[in-house]
C-alpha positions in Angstrom: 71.7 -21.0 -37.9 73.4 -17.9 -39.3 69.8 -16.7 -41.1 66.6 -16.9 -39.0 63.4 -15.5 -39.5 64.3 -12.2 -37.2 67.6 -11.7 -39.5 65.9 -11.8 -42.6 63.0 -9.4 -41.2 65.8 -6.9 -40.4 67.2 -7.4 -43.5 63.9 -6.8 -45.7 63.0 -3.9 -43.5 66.5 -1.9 -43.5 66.4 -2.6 -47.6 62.8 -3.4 -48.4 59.4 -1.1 -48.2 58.9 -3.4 -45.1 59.5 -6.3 -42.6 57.1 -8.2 -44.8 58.6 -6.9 -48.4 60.2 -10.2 -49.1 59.8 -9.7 -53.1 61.4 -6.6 -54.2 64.3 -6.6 -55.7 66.3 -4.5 -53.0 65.1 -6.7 -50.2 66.4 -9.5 -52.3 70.0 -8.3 -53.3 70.2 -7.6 -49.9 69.3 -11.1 -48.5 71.7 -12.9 -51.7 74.4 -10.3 -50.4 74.4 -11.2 -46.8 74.3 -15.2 -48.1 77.2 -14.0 -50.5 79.4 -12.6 -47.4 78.9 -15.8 -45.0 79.6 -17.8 -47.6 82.6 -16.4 -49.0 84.1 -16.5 -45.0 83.4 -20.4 -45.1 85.3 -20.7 -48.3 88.2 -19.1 -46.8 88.5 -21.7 -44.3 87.1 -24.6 -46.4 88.8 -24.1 -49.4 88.4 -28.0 -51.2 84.2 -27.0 -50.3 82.9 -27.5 -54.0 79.7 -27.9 -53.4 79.4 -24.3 -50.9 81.5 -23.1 -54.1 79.0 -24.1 -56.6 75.8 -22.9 -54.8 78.2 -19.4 -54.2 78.5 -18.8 -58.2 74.8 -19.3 -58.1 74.2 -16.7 -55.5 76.6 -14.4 -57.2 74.7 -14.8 -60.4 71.3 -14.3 -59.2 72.3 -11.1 -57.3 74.1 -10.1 -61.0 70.8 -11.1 -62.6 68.5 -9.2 -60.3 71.0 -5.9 -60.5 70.8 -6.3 -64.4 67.1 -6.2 -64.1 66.9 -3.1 -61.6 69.5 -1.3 -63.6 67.6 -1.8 -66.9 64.3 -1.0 -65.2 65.1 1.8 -62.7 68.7 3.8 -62.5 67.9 5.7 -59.9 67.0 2.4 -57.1 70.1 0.5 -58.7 72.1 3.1 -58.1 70.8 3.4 -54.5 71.3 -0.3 -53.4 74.6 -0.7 -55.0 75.3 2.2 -52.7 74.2 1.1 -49.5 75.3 -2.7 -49.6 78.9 -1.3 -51.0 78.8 -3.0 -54.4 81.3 -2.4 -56.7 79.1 -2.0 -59.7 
């Protein structure tokens, strides 16, 4: 499986307060970003996928939604994660 238990610790520990910080909003762009990139790769090579294409519009959104929420609520931690995942916006 391309997301395990271990990943996602490393993932909420590089981004997060923590290994454990599974609920803040950096740890979670960071974890809907690294879904993001493996699923965009599959669609490359699966392009008729609708359903991986579907639940990748979701993904997309929430990580929008959650961005929204971080921008509105703290500039300074927005502008920080955008930074270090490579976001556009």
């Amino acid at each position: 499986m391309y997301l395990d238990s271990a990943k996602k610790a490393e993932i909420f520990a590089q981004y997060g307060q923590g290994a454990t910080d599974t609920g803040s909003a950096e740890s979670q762009i960071a974890l809907f970003t690294h879904r993001i990139k493996h699923l965009t790769e599959h669609m490359k090579q699966n392009r008729k996928d609708h359903s991986t294409e579907r639940a990748l519009t979701g993904l997309v959104g929430k990580r929008r939604s959650l961005l929204n929420y971080l921008k509105s609520r703290d500039i300074n931690r927005y502008r920080a994660i955008v930074k270090a995942l490579g976001l556009r916006k």
